[in-house]
ZAKOLMI-18866 format. One record per residue (C-alpha): residue in one letter; x, y, z. Coordinates in Angstrom, 1 decimal, always signed. Layout:
[atom 'A',[X,Y,Z]] ...
//
This chain:
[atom 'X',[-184.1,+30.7,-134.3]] [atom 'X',[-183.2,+32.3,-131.4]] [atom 'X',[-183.3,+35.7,-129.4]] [atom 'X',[-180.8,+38.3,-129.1]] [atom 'X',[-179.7,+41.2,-127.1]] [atom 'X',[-178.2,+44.3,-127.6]] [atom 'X',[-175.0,+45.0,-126.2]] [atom 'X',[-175.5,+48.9,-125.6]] [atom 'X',[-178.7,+48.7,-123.5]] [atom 'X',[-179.6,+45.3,-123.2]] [atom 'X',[-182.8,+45.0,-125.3]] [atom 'X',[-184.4,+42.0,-126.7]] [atom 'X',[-183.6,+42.1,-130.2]] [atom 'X',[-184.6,+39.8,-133.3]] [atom 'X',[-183.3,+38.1,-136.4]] [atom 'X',[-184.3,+40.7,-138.6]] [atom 'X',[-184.0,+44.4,-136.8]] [atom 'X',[-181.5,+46.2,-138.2]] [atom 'X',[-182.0,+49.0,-135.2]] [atom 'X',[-182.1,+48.5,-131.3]] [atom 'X',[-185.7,+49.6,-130.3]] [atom 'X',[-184.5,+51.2,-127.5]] [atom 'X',[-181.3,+52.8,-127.7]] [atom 'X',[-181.5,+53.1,-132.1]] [atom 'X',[-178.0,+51.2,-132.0]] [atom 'X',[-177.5,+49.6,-135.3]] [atom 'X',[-177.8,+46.3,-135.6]] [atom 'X',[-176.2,+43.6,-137.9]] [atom 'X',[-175.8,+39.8,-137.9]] [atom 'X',[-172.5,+37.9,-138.4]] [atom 'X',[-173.3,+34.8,-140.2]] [atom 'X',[-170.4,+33.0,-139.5]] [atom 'X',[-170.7,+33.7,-135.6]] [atom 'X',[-174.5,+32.9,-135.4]] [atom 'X',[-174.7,+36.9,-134.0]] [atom 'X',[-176.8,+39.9,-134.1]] [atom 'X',[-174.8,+42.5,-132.5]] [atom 'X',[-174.9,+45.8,-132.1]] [atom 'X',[-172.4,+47.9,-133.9]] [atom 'X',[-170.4,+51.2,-134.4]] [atom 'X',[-169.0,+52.8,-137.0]] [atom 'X',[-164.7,+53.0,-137.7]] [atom 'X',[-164.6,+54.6,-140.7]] [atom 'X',[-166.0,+53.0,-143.3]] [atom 'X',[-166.3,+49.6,-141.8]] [atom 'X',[-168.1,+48.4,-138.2]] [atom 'X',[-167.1,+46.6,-135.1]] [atom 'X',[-169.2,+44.7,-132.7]] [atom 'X',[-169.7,+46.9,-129.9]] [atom 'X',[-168.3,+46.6,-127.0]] [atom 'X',[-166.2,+43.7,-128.0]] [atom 'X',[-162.6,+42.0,-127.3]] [atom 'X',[-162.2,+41.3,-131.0]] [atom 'X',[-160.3,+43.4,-133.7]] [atom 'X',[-162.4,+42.7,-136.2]] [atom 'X',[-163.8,+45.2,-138.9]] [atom 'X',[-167.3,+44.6,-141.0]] [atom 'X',[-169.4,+46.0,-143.5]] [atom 'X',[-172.2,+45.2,-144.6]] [atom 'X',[-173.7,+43.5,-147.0]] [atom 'X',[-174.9,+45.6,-150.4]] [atom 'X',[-178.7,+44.3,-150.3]] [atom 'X',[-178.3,+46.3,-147.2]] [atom 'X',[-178.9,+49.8,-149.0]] [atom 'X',[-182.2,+48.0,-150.5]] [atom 'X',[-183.5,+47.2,-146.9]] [atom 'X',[-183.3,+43.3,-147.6]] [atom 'X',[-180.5,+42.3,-145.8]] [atom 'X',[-179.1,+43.2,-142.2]] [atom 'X',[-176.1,+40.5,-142.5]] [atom 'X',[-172.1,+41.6,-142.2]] [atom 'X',[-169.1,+40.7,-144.1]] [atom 'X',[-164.6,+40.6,-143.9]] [atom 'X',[-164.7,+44.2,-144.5]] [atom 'X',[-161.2,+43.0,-146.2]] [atom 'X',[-163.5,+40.1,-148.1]] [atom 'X',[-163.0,+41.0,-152.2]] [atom 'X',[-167.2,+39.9,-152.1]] [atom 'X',[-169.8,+42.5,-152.2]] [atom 'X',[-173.2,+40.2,-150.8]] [atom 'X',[-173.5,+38.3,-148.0]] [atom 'X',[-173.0,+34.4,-147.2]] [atom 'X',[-177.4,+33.9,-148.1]] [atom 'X',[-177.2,+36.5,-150.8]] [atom 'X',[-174.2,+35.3,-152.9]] [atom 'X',[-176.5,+32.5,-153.5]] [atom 'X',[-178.7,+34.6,-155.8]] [atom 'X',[-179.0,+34.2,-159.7]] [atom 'X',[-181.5,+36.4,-160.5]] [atom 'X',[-184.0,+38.9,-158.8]] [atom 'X',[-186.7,+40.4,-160.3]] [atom 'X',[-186.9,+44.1,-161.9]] [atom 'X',[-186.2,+46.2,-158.6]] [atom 'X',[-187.3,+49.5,-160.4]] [atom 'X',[-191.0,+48.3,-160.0]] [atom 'X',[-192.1,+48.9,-156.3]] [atom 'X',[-194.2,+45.7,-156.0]] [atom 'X',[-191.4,+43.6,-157.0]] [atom 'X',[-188.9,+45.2,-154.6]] [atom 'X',[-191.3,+45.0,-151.7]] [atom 'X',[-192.2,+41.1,-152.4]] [atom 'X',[-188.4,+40.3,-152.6]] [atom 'X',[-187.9,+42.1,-149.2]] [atom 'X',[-190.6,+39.3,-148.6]] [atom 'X',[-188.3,+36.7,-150.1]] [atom 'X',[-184.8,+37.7,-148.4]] [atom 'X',[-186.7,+37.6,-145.0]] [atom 'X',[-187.2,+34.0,-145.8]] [atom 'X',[-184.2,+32.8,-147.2]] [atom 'X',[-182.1,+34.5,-144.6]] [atom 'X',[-184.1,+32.3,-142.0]] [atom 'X',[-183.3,+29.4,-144.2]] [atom 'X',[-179.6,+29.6,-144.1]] [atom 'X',[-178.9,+31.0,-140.3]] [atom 'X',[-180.5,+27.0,-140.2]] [atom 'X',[-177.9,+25.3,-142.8]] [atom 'X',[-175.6,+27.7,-141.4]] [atom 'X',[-175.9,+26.5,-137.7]] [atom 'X',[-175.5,+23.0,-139.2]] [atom 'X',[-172.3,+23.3,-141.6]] [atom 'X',[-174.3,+22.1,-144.6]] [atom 'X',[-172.0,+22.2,-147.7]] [atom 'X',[-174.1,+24.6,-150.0]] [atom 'X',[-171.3,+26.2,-152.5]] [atom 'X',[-172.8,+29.1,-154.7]] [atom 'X',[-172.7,+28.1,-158.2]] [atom 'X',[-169.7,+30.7,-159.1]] [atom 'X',[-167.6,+28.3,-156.5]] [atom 'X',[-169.2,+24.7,-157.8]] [atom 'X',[-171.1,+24.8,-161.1]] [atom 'X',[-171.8,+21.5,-160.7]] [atom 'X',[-173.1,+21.0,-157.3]] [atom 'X',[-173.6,+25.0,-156.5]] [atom 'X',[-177.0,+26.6,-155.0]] [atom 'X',[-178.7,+29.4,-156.3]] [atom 'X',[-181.9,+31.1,-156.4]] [atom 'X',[-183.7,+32.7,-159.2]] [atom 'X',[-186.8,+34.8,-158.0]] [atom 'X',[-189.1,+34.9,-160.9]] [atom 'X',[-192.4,+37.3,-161.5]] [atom 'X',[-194.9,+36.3,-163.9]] [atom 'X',[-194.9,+38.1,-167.0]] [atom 'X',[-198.1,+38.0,-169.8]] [atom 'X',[-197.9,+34.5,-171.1]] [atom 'X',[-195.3,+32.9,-168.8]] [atom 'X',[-196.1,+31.0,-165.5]] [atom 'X',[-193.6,+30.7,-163.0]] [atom 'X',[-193.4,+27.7,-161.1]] [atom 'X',[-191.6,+27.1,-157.6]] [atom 'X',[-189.5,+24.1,-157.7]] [atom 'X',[-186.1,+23.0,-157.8]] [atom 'X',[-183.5,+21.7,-160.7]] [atom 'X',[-179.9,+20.5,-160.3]] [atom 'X',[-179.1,+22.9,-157.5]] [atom 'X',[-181.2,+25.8,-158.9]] [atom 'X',[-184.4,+26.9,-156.8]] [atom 'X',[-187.0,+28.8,-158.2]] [atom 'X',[-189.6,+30.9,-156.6]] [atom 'X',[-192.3,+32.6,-157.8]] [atom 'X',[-192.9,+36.0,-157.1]] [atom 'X',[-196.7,+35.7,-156.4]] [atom 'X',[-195.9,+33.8,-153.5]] [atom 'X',[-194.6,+36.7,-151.7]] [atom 'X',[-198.4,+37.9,-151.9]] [atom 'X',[-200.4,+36.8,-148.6]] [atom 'X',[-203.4,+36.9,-150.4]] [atom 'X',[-202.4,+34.9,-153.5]] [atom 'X',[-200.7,+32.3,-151.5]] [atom 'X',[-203.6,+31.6,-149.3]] [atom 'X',[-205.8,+31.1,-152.4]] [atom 'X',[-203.7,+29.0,-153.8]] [atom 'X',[-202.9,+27.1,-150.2]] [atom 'X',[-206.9,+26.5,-150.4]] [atom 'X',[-207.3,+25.6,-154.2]] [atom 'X',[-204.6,+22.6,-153.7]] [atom 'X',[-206.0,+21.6,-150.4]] [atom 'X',[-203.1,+22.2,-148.6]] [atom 'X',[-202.9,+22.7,-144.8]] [atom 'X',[-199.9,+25.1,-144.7]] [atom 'X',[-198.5,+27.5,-147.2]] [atom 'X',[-195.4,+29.7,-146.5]] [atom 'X',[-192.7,+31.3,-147.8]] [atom 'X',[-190.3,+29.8,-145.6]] [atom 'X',[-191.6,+25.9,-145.8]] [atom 'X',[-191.0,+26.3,-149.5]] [atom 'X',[-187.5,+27.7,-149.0]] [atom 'X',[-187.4,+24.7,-146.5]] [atom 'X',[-188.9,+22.2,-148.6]] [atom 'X',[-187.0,+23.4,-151.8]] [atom 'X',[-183.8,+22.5,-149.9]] [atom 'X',[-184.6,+19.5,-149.5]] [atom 'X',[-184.3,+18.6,-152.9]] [atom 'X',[-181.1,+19.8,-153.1]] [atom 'X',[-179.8,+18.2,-149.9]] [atom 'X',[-180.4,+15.1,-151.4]] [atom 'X',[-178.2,+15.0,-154.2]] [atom 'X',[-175.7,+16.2,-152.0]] [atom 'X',[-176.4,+14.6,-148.8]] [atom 'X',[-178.1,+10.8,-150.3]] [atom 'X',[-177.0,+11.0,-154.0]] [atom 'X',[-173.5,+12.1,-153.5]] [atom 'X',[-172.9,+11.1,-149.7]] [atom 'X',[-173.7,+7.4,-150.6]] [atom 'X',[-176.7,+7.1,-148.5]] [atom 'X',[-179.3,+5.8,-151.9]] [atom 'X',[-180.0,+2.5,-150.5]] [atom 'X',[-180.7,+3.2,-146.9]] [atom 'X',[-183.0,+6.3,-148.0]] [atom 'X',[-184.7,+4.2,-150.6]] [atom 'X',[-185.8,+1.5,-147.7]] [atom 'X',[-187.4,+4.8,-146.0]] [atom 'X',[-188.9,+7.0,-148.8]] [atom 'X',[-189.2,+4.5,-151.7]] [atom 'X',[-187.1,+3.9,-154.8]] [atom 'X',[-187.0,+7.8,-156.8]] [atom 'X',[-186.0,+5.9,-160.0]] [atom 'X',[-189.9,+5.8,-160.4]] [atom 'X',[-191.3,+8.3,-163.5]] [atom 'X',[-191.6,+11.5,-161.2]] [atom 'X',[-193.9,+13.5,-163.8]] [atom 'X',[-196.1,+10.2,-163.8]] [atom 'X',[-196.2,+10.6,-160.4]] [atom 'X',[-197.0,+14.3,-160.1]] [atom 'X',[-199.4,+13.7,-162.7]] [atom 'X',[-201.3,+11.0,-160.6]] [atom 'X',[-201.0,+13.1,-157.1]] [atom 'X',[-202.9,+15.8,-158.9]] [atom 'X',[-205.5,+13.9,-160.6]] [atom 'X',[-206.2,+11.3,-157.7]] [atom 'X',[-204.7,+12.7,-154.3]] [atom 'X',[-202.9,+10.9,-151.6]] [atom 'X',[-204.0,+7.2,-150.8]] [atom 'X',[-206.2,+7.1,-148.0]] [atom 'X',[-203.6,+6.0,-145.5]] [atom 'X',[-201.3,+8.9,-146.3]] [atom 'X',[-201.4,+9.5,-142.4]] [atom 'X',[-200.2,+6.6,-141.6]] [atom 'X',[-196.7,+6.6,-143.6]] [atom 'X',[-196.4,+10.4,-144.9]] [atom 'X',[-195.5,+13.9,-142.8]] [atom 'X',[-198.1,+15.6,-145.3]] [atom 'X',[-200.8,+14.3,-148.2]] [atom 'X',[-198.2,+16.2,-150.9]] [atom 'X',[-195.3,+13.6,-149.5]] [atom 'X',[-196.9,+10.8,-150.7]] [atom 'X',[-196.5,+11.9,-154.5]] [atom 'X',[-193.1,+10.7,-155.3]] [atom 'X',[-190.0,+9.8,-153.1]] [atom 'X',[-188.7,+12.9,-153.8]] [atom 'X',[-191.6,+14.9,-152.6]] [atom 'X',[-191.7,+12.6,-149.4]] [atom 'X',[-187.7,+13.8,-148.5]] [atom 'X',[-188.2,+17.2,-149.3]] [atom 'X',[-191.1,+17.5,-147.0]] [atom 'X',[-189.5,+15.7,-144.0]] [atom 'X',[-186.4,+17.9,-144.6]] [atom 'X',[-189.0,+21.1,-144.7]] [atom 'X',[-190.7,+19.6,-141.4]] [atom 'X',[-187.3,+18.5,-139.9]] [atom 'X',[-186.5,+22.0,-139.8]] [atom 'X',[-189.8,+23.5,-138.5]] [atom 'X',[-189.8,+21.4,-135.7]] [atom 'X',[-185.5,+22.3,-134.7]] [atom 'X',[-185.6,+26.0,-135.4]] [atom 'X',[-189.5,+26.3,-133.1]] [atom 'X',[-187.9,+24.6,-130.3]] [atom 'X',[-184.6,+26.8,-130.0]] [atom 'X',[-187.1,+30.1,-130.0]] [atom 'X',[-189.1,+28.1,-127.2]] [atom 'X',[-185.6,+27.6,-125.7]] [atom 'X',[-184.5,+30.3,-125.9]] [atom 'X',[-188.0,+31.6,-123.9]] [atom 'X',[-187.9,+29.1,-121.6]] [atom 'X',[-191.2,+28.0,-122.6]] [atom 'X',[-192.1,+24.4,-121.0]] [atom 'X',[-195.6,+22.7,-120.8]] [atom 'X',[-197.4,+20.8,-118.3]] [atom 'X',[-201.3,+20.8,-117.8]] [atom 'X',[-202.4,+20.8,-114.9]] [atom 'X',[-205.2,+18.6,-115.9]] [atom 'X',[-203.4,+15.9,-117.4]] [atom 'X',[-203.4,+12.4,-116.0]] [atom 'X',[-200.1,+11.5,-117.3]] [atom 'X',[-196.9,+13.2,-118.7]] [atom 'X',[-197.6,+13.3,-122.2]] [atom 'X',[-198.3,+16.8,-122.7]] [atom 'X',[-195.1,+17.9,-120.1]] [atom 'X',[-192.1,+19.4,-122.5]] [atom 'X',[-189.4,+21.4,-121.1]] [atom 'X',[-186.9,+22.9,-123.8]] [atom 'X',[-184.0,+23.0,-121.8]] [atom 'X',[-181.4,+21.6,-124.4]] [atom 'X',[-180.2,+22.9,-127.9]] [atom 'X',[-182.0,+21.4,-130.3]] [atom 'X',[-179.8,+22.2,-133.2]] [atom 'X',[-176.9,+20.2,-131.3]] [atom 'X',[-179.7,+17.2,-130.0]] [atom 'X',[-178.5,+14.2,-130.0]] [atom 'X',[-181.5,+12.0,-131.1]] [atom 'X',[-184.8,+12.9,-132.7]] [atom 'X',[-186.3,+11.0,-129.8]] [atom 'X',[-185.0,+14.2,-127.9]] [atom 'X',[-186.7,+16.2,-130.4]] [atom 'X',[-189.9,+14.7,-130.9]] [atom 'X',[-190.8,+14.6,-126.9]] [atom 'X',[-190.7,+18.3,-126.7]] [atom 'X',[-192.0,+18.8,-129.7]] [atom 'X',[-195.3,+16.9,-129.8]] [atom 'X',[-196.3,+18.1,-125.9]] [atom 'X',[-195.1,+22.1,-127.6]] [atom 'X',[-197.6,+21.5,-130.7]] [atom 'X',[-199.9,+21.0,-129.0]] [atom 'X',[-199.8,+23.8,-126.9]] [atom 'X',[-199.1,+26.1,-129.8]] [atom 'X',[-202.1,+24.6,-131.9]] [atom 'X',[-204.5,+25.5,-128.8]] [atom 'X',[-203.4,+28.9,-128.3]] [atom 'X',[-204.1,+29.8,-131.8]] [atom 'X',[-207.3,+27.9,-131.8]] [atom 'X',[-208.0,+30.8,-129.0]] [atom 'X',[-207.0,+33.4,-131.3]] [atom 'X',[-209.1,+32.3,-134.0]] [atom 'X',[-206.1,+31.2,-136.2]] [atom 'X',[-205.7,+27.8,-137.9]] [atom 'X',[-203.2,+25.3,-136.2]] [atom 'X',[-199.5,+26.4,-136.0]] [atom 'X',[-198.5,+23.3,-137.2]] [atom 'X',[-201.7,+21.1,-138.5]] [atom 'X',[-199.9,+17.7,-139.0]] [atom 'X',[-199.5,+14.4,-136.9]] [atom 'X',[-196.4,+12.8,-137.0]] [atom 'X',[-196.7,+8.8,-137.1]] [atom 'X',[-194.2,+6.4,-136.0]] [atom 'X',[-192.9,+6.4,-139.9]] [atom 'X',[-192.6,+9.8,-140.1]] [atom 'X',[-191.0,+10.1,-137.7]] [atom 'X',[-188.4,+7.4,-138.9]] [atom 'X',[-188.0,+9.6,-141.4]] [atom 'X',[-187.2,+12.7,-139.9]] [atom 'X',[-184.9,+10.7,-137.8]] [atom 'X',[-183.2,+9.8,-140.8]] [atom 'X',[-182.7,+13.5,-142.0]] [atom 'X',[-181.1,+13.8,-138.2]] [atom 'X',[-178.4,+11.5,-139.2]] [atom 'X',[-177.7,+13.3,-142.3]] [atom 'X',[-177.1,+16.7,-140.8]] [atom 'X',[-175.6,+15.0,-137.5]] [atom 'X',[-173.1,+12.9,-139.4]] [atom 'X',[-170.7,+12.4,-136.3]] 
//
């Protein structure tokens, strides 16, 4: 992610405003130009202010419902967005709490695909490719039904409940787990579906299976021992995170989820200039300067040497907030094998 400005006065502006702070120009993002510009009004539709372009937008319908900022063709026969097409089903708007958790959920989706967006990641809505297709069903819990997050042939679920700070922290602490967000599981829920396309159907089985492990192995048996025994003691040592070790599957999806972590953090410290070096370091091994793009880096070497030195950094200065780590992992020489394997998937060239 990155910053913006406003072309009417020159303000800072961010992914999700929708107004300029300063001058209350209205703001909306063009997916396929990787903008947030500001706007005014011809007629009906929008142009991008201050512009050489003739073109016309509007915007997209979850607009009206304060979940969406993004712009469309305003000639384009669709009515949502390029992230909100992808939806299958939302939960029961007419009940406040519902609407303000998807708000929640749209936040964190739309994050999710400006990153497949800024990569070219085929991701067809299920209207286009019922086959291959990805769509999203938000799900609230009703009496007697439990809704679990997870994904199935192309279909991600979320539950609603995860949307709510407080029950997601009590559930990050019940399984143990170090980190617990709306957008890893977007993130991580990808993943699952960027391996059929990107492994399954992109031919890539036997080189993944060398790195994660053969999935043909029983994945419920595997869930089922994760739960009732944990990682192995050397998780550390092979894994990004203890819930990778489970199955194959879990180990892609998790790389993929940190994969994008580490890319989209170090464009927003990019695109603040932020560099490290401590002054009372012997050596260079906390010095990062983010001085390249990392959505276009060429190696995950490139990656990985701003990125530790930048972790560290961030884990410190919430440790002098009184927050838990920014990013509590440590990234060994297999993981990061790994995550240099999800490079080459979304840097085929």
């Amino acid at each position: 992610m990155k910053l913006f400005k406003c072309q009417n006065c020159h303000q800072v502006i961010h992914f999700e405003n929708t107004l300029c702070e300063r001058c209350s120009s209205r703001l909306g993002y063009i997916p396929e130009q990787g903008v947030l510009t500001a706007l005014e009004a011809d007629g009906d539709a929008w142009r991008r202010l201050r512009s050489a372009r003739d073109e016309l937008f509007r915007f997209c319908a979850n607009a009206d419902l304060h979940a969406c900022n993004w712009l469309l063709d305003a000639s384009s026969a669709e009515t949502l967005c390029l992230s909100c097409r992808h939806n299958r089903t939302i939960p029961d708007l007419s009940i406040n709490d519902n609407l303000v958790a998807w708000r929640k959920m749209e936040l964190a989706k739309h994050r999710l695909f400006y990153s497949l967006l800024k990569f070219r990641l085929p991701m067809p809505t299920l209207v286009e490719d019922p086959e291959n297709g990805l769509a999203f069903d938000f799900l609230a819990e009703l009496p007697g039904e439990k809704v679990l997050t997870g994904h199935d042939n192309g279909v991600v679920t979320i539950a609603l409940a995860e949307a709510d700070d407080a029950w997601r922290e009590n559930h990050r602490v019940t399984m143990r787990e170090p980190y617990r967000t709306l957008l890893g599981h977007f993130r991580h829920e990808s993943g699952h579906f960027f391996w059929n396309r990107l492994v399954r159907d992109g031919e890539r089985l036997a080189e993944c299976r060398v790195l994660f492990g053969d999935e043909r192995q029983d994945y419920g048996r595997a869930l089922q021992a994760y739960y009732a025994d944990g990682a192995p003691a050397d998780w550390q040592a092979r894994f990004v995170s203890a819930y990778a070790a489970a199955h194959p599957w879990e180990d892609f999806a998790e790389t993929w989820a940190h994969y994008l972590h580490i890319v989209d953090t170090l464009e927003m410290a990019a695109s603040f200039g932020m560099s490290t070096r401590p002054a009372l370091a012997r050596d260079d091994n906390l010095d990062a300067a983010v001085d390249f793009a990392p959505y276009r880096a060429e190696t995950m070497v490139q990656l990985v040497d701003s990125w530790l030195p930048l972790s560290v950094a961030l884990n410190c200065l919430n440790r002098s907030m009184g927050q838990p780590d920014l990013y509590p992992f440590v990234l060994s020489e297999s993981a990061i094998d790994k995550l240099a394997f999800i490079h080459g998937l979304v840097h085929p060239a």
